[in-house]
PDBQT receptor file of N, H, CA, C and O in Angstrom, charges set to zero:
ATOM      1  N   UNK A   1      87.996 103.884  99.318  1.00  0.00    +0.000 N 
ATOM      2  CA  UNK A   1      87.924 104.154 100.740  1.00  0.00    +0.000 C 
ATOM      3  C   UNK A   1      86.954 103.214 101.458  1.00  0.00    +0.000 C 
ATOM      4  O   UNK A   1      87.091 103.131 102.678  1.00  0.00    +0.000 OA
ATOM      5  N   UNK A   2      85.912 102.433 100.819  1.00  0.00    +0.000 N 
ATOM      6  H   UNK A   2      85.801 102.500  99.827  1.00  0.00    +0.000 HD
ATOM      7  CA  UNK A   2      85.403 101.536 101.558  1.00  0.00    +0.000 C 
ATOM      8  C   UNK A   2      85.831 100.256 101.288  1.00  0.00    +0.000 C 
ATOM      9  O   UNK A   2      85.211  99.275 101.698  1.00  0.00    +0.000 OA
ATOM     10  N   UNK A   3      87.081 100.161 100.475  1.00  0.00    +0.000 N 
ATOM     11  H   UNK A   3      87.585 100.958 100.142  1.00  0.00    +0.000 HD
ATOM     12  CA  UNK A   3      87.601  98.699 100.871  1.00  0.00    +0.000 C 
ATOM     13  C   UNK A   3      86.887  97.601 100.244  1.00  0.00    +0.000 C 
ATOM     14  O   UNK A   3      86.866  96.412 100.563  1.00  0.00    +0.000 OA
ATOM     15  N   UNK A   4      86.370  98.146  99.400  1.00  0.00    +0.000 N 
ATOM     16  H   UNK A   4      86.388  99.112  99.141  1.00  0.00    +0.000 HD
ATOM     17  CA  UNK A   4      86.151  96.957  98.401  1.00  0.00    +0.000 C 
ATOM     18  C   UNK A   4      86.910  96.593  97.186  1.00  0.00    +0.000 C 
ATOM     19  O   UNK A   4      87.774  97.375  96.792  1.00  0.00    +0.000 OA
ATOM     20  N   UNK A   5      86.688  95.519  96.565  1.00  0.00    +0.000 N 
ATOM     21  H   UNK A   5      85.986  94.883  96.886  1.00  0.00    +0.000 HD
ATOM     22  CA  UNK A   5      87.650  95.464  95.254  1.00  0.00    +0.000 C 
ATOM     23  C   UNK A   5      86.746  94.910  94.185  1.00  0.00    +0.000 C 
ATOM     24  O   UNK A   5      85.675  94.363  94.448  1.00  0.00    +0.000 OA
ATOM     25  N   UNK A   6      87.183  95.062  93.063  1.00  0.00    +0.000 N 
ATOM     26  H   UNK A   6      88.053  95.507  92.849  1.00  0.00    +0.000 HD
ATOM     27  CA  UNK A   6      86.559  94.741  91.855  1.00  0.00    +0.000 C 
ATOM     28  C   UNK A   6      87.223  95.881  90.796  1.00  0.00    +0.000 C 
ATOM     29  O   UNK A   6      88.350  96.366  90.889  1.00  0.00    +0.000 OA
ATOM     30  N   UNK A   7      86.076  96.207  89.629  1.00  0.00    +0.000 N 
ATOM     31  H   UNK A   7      85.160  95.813  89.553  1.00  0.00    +0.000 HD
ATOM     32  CA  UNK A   7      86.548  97.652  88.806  1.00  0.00    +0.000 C 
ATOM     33  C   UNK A   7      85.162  97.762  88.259  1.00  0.00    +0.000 C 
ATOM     34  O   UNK A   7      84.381  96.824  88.098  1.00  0.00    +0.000 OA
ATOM     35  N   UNK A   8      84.903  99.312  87.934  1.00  0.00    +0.000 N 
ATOM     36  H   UNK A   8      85.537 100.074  88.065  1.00  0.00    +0.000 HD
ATOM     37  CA  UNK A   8      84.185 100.149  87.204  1.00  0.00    +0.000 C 
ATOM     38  C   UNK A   8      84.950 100.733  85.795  1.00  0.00    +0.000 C 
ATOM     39  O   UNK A   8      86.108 101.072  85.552  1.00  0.00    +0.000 OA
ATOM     40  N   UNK A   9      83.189 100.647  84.670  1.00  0.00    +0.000 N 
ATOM     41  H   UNK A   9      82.248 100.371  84.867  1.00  0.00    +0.000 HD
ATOM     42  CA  UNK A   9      83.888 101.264  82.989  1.00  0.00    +0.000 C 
ATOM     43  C   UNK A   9      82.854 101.683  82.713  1.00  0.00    +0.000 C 
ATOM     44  O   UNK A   9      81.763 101.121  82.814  1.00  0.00    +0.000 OA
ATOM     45  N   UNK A  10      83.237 103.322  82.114  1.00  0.00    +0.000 N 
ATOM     46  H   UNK A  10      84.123 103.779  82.032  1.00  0.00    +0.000 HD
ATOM     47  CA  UNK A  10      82.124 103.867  81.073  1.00  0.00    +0.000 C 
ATOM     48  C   UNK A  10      82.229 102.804  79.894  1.00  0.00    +0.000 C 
ATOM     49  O   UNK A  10      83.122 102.367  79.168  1.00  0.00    +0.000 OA
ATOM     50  N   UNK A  11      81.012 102.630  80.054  1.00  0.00    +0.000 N 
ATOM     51  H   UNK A  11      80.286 102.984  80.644  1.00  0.00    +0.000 HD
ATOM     52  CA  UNK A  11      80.427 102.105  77.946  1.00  0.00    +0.000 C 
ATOM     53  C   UNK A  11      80.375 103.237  77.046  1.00  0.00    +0.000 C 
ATOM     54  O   UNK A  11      80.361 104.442  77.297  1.00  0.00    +0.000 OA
ATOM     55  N   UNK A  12      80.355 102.761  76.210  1.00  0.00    +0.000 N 
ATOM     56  H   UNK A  12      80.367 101.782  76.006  1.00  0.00    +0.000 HD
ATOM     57  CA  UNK A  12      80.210 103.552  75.049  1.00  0.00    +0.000 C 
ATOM     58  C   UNK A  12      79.145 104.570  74.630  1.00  0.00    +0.000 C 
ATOM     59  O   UNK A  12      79.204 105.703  74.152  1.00  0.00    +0.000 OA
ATOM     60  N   UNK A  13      77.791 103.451  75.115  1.00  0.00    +0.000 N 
ATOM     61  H   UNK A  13      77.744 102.530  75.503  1.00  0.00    +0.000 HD
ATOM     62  CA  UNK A  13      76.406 103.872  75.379  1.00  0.00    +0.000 C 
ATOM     63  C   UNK A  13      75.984 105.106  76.182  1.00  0.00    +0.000 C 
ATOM     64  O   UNK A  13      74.909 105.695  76.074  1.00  0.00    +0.000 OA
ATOM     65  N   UNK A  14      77.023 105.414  77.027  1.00  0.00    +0.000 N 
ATOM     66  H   UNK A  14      77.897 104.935  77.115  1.00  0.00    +0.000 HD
ATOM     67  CA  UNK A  14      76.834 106.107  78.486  1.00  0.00    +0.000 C 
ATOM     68  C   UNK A  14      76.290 105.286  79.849  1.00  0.00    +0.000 C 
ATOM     69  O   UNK A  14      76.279 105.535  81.054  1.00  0.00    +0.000 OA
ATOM     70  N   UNK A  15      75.944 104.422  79.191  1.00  0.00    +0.000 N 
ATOM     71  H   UNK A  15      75.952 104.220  78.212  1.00  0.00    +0.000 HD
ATOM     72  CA  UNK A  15      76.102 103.429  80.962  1.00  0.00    +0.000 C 
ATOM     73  C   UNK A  15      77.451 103.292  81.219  1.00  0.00    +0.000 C 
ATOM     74  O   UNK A  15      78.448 103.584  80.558  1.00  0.00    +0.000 OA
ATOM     75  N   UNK A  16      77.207 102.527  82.884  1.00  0.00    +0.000 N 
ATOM     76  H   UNK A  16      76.397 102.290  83.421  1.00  0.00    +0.000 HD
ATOM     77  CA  UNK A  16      78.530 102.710  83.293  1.00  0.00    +0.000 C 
ATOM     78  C   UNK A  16      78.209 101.574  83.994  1.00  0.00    +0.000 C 
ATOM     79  O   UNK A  16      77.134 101.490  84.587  1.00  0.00    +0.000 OA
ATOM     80  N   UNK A  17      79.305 100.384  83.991  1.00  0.00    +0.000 N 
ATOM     81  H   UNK A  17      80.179 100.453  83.510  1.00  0.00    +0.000 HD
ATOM     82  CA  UNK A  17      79.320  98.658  84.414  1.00  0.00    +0.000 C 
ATOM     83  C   UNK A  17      80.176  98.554  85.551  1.00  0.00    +0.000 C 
ATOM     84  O   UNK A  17      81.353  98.891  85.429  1.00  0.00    +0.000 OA
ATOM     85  N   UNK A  18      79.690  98.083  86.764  1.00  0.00    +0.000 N 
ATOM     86  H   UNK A  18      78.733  97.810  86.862  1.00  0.00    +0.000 HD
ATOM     87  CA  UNK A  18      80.871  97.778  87.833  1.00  0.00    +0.000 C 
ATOM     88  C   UNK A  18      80.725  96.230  88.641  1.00  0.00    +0.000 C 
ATOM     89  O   UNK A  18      79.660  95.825  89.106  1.00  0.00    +0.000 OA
ATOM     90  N   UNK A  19      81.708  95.658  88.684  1.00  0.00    +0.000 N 
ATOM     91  H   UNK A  19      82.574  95.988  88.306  1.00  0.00    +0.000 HD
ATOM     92  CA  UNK A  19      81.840  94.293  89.491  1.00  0.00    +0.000 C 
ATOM     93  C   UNK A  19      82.341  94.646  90.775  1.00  0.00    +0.000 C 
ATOM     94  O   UNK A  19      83.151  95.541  90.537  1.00  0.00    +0.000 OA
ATOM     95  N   UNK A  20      82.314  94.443  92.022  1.00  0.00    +0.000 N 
ATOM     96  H   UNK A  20      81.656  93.716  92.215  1.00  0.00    +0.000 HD
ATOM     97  CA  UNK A  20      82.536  94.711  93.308  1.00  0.00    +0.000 C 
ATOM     98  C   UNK A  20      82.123  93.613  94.208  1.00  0.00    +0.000 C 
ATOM     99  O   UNK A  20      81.120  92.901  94.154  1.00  0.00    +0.000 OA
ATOM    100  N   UNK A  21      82.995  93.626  94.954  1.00  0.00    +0.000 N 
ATOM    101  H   UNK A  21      83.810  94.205  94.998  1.00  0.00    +0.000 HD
ATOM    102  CA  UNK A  21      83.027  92.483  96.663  1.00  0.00    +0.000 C 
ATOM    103  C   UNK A  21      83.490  93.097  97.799  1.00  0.00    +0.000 C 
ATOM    104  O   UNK A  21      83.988  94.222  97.774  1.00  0.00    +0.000 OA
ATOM    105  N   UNK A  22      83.378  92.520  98.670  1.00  0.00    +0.000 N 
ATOM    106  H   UNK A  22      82.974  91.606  98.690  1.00  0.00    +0.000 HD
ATOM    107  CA  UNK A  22      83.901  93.283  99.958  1.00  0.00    +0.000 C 
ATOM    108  C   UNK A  22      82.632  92.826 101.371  1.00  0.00    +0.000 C 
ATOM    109  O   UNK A  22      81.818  91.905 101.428  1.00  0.00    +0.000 OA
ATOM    110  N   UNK A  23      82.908  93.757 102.190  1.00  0.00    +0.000 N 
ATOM    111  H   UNK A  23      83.569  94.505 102.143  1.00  0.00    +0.000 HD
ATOM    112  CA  UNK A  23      82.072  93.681 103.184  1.00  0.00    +0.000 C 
ATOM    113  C   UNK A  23      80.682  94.014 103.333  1.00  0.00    +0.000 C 
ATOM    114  O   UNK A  23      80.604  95.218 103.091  1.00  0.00    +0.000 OA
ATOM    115  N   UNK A  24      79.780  93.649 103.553  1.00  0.00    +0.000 N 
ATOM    116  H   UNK A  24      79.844  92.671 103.750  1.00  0.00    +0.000 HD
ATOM    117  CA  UNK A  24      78.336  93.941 103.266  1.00  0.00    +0.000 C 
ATOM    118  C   UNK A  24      77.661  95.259 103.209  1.00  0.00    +0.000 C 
ATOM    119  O   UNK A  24      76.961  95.799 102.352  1.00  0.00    +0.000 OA
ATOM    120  N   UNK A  25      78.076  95.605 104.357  1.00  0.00    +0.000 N 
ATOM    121  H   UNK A  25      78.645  95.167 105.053  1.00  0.00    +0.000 HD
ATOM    122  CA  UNK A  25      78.205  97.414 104.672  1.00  0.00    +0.000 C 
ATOM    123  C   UNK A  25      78.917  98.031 103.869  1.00  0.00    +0.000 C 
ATOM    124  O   UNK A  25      78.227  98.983 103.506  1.00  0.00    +0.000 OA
ATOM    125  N   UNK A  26      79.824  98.068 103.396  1.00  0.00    +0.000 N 
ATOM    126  H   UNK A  26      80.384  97.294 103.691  1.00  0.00    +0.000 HD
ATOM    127  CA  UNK A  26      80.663  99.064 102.429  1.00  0.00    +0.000 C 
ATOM    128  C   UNK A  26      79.833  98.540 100.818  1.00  0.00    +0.000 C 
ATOM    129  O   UNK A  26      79.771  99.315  99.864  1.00  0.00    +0.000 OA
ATOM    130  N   UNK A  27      79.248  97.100 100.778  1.00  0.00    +0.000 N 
ATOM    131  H   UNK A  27      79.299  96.471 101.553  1.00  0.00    +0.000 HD
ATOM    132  CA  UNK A  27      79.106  96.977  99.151  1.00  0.00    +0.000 C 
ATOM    133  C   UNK A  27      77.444  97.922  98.968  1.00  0.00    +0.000 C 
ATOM    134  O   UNK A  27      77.014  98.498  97.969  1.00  0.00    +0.000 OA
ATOM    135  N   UNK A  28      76.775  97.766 100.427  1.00  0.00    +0.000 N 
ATOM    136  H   UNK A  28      77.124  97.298 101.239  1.00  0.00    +0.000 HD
ATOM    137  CA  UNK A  28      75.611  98.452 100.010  1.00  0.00    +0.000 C 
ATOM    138  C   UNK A  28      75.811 100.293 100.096  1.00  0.00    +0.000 C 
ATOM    139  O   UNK A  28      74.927 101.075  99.745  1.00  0.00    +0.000 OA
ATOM    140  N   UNK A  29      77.259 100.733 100.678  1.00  0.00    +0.000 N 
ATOM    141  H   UNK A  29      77.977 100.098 100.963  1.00  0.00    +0.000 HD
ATOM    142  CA  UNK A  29      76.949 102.079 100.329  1.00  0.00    +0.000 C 
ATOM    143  C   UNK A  29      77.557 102.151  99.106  1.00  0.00    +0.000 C 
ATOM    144  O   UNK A  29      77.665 103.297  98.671  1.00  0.00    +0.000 OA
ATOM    145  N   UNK A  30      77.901 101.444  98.558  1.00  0.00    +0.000 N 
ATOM    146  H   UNK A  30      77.813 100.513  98.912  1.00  0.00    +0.000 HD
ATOM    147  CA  UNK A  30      78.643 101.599  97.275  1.00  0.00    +0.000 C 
ATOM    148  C   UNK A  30      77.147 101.662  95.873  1.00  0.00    +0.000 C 
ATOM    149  O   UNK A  30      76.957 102.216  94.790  1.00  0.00    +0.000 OA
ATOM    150  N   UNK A  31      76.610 100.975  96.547  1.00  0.00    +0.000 N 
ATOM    151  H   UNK A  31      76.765 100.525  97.427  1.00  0.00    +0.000 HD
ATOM    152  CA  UNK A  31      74.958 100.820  96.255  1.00  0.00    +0.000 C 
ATOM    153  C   UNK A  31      74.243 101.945  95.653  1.00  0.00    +0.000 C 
ATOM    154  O   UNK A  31      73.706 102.346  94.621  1.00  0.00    +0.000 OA
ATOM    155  N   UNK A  32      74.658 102.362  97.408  1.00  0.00    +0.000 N 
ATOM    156  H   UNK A  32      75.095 102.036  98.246  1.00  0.00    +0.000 HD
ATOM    157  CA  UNK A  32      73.248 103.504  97.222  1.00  0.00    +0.000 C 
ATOM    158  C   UNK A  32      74.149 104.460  96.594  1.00  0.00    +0.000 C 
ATOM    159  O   UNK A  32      73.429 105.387  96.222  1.00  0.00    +0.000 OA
ATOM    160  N   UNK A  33      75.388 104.709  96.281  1.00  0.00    +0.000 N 
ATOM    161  H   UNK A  33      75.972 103.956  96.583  1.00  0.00    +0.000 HD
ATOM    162  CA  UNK A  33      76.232 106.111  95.844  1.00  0.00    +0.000 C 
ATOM    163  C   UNK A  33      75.483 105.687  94.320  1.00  0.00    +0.000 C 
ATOM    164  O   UNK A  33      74.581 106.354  93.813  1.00  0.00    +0.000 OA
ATOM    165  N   UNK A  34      76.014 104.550  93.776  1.00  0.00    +0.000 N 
ATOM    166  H   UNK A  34      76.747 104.008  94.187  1.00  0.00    +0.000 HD
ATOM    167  CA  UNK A  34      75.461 104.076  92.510  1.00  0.00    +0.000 C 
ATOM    168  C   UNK A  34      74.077 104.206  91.858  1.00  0.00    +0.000 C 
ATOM    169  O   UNK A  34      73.710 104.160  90.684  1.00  0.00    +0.000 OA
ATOM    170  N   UNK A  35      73.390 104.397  93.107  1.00  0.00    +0.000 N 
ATOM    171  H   UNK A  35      73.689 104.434  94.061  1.00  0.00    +0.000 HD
ATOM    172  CA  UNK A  35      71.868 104.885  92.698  1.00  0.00    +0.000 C 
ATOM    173  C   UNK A  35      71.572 106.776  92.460  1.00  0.00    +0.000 C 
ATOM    174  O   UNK A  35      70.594 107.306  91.932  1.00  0.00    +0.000 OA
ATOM    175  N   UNK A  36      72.623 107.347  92.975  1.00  0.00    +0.000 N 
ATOM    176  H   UNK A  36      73.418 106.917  93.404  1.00  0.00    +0.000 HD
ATOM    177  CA  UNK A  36      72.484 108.464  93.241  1.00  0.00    +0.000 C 
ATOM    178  C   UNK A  36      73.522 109.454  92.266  1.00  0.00    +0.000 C 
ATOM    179  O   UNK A  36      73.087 110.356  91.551  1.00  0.00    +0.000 OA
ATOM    180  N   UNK A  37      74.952 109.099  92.389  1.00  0.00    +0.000 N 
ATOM    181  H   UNK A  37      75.305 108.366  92.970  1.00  0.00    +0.000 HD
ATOM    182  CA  UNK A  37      75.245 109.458  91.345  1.00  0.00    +0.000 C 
ATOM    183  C   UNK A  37      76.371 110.733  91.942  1.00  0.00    +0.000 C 
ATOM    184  O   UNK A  37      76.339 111.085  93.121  1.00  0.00    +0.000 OA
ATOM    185  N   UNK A  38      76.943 111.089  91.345  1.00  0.00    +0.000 N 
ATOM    186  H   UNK A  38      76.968 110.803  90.387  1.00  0.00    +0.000 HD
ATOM    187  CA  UNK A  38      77.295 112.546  91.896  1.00  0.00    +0.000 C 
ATOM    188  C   UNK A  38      76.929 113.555  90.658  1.00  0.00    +0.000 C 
ATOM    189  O   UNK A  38      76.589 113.302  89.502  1.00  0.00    +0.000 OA
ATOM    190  N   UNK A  39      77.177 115.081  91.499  1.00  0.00    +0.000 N 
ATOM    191  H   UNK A  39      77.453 115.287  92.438  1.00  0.00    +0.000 HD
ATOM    192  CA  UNK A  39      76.915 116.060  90.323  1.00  0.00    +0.000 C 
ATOM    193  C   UNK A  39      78.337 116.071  89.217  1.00  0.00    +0.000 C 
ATOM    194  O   UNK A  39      79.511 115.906  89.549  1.00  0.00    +0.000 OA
ATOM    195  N   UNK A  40      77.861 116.288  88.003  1.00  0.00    +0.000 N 
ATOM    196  H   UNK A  40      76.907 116.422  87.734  1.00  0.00    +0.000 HD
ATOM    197  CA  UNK A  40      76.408 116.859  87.530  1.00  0.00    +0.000 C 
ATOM    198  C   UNK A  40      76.002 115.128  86.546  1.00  0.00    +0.000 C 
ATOM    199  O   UNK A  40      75.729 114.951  85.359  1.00  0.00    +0.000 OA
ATOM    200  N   UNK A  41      76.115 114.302  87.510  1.00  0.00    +0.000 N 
ATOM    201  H   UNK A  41      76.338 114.446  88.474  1.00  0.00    +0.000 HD
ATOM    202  CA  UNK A  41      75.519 112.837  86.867  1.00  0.00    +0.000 C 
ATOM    203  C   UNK A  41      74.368 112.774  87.057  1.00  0.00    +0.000 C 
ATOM    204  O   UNK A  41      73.775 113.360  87.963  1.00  0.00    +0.000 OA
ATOM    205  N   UNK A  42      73.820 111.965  86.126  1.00  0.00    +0.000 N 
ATOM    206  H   UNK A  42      74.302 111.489  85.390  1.00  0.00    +0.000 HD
ATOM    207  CA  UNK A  42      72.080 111.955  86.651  1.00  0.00    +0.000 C 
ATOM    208  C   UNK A  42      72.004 110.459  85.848  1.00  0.00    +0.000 C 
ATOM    209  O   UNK A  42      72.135 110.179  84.656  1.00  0.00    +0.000 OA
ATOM    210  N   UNK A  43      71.741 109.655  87.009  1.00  0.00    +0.000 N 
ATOM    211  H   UNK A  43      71.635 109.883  87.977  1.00  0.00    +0.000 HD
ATOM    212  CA  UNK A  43      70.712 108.289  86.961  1.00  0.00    +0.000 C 
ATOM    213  C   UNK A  43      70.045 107.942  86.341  1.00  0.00    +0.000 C 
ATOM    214  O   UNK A  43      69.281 107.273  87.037  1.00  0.00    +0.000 OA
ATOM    215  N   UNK A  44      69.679 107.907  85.182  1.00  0.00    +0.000 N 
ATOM    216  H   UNK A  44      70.300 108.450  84.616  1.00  0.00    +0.000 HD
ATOM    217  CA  UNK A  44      68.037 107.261  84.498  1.00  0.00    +0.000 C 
ATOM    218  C   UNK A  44      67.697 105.973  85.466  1.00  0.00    +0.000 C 
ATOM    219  O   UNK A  44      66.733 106.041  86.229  1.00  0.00    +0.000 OA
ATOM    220  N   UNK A  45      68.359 105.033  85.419  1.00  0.00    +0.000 N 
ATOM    221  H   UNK A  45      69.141 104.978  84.799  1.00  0.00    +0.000 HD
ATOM    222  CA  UNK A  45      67.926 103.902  85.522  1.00  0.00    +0.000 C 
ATOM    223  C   UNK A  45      69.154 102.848  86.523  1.00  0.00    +0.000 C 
ATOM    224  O   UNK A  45      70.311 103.040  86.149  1.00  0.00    +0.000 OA
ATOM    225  N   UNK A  46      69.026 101.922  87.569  1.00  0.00    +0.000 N 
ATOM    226  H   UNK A  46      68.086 101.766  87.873  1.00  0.00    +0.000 HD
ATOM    227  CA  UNK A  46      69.948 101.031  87.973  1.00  0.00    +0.000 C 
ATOM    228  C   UNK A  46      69.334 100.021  88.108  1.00  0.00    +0.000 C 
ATOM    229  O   UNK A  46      68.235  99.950  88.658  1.00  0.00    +0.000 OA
ATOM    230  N   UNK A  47      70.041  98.967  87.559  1.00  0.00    +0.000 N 
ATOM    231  H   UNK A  47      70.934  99.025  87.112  1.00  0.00    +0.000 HD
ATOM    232  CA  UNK A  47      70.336  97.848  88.177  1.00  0.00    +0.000 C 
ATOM    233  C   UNK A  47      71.178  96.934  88.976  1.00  0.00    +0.000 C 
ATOM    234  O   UNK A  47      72.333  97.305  89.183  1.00  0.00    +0.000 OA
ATOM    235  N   UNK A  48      70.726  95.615  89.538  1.00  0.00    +0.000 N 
ATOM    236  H   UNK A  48      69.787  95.314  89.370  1.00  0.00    +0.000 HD
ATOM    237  CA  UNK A  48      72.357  95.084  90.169  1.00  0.00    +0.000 C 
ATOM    238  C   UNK A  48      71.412  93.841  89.588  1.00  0.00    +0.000 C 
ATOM    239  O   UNK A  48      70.365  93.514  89.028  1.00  0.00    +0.000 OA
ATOM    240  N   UNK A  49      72.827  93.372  90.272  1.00  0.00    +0.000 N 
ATOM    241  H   UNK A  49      73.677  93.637  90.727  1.00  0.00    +0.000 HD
ATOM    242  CA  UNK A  49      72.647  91.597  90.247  1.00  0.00    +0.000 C 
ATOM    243  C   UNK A  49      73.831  90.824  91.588  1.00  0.00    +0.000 C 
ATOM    244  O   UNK A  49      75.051  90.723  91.457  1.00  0.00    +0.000 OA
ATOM    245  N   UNK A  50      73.152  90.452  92.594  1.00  0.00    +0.000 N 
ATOM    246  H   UNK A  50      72.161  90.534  92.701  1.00  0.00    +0.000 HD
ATOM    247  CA  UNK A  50      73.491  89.728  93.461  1.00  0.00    +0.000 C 
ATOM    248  C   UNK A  50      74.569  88.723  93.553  1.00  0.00    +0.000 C 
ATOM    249  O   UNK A  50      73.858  87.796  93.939  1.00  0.00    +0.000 OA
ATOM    250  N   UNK A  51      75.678  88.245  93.492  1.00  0.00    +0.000 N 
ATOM    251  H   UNK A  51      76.256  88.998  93.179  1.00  0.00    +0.000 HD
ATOM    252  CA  UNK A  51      76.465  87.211  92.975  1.00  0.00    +0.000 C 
ATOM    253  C   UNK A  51      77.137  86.353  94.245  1.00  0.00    +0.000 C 
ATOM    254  O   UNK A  51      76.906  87.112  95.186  1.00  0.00    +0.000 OA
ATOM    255  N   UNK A  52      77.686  85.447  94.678  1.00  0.00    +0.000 N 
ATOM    256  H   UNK A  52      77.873  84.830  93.913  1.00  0.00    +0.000 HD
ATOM    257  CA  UNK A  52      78.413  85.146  95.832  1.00  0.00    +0.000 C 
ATOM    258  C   UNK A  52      79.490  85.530  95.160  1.00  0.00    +0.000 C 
ATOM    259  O   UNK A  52      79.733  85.391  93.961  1.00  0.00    +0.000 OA
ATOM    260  N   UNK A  53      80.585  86.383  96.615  1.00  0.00    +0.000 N 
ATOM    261  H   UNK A  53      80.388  86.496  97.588  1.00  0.00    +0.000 HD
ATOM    262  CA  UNK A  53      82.033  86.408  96.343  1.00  0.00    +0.000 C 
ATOM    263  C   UNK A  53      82.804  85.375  96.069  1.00  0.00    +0.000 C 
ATOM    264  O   UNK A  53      82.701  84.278  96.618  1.00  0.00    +0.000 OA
ATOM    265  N   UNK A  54      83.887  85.771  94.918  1.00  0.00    +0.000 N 
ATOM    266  H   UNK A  54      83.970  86.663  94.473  1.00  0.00    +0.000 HD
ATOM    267  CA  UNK A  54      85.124  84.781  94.661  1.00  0.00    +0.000 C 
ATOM    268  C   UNK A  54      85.817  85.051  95.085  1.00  0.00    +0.000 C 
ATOM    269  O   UNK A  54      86.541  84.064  95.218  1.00  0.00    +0.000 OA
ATOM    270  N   UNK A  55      86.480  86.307  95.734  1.00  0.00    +0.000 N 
ATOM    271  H   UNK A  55      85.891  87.108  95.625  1.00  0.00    +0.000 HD
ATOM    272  CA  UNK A  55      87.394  86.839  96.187  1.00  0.00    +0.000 C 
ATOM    273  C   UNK A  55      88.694  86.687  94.776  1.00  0.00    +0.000 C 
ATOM    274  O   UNK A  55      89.905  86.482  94.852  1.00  0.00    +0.000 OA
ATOM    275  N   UNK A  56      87.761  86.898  93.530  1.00  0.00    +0.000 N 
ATOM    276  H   UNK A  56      86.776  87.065  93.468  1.00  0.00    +0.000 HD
ATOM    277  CA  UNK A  56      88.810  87.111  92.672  1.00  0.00    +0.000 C 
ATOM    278  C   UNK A  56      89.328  88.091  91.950  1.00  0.00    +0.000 C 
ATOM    279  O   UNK A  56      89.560  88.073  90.741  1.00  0.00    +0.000 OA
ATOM    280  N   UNK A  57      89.601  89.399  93.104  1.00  0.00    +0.000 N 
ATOM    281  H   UNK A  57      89.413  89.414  94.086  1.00  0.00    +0.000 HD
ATOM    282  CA  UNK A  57      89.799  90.479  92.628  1.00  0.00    +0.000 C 
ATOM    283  C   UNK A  57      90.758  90.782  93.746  1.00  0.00    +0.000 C 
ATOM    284  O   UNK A  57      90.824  90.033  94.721  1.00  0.00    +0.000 OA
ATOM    285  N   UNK A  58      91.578  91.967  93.621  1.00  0.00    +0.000 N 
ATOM    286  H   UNK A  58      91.524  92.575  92.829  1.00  0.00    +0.000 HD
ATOM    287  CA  UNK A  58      92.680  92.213  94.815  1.00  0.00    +0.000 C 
ATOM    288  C   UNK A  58      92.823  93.736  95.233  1.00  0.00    +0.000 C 
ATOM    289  O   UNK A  58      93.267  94.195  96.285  1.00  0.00    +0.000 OA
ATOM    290  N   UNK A  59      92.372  94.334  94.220  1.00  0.00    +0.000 N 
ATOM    291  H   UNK A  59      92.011  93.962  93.365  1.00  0.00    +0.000 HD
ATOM    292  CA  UNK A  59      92.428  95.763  94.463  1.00  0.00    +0.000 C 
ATOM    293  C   UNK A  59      91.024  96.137  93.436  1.00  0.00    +0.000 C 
ATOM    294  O   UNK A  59      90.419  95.381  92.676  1.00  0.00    +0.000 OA
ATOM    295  N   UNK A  60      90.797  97.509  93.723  1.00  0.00    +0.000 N 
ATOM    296  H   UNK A  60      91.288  98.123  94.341  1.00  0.00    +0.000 HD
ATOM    297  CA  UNK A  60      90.023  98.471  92.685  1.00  0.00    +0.000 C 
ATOM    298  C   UNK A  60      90.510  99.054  91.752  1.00  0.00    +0.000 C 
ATOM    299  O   UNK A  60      91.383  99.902  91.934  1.00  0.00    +0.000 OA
ATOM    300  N   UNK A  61      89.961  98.666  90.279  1.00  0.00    +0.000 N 
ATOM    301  H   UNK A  61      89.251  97.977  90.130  1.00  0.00    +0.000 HD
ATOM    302  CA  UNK A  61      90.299  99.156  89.326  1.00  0.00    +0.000 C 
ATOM    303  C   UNK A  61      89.491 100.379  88.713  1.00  0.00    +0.000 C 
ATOM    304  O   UNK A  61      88.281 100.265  88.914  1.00  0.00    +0.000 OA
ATOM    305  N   UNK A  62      89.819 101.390  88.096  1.00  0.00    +0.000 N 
ATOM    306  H   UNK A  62      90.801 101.482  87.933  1.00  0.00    +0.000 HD
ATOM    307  CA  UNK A  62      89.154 102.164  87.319  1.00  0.00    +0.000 C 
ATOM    308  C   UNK A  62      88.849 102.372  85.919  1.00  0.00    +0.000 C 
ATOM    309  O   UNK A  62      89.874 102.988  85.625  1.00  0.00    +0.000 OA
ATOM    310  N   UNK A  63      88.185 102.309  84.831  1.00  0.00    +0.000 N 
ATOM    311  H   UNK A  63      87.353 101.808  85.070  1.00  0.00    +0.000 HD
ATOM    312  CA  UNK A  63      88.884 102.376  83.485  1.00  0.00    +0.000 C 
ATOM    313  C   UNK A  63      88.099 103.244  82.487  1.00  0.00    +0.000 C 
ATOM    314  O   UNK A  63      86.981 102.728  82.487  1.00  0.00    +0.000 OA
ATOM    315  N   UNK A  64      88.085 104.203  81.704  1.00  0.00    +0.000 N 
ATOM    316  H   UNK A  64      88.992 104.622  81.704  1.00  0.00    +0.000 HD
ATOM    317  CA  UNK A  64      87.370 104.258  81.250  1.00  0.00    +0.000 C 
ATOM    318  C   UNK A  64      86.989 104.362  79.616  1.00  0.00    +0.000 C 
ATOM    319  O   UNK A  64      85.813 104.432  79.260  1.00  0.00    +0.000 OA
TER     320      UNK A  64
């Protein structure tokens, strides 16, 4: 719903890895959801990493 594209995967570990692009505003609430989590998820720890878009993605994938 915010129109970004890329995909998200549970690991094995229980982390969970996502690549994403889009519009600046939609990638940072995608952000903060990622920091927060929904119930009954709970956060230990996030990171990101900043990248310039390739626009080499076309839709959102899910996988897990």
């Amino acid at each position: 719903s915010l129109g970004l594209t890329g995909w998200v995967r549970n690991l094995p570990d229980g982390r969970v890895e996502a690549v994403f692009e889009g519009e600046k505003d939609a990638a940072k609430k995608m952000l903060d959801w990622c920091r927060t989590g929904t119930p009954p998820a709970r956060v230990d720890h996030f990171e990101f990493e900043e990248e310039a878009a390739g626009a080499e993605f076309t839709d959102f994938e899910i996988t897990y």
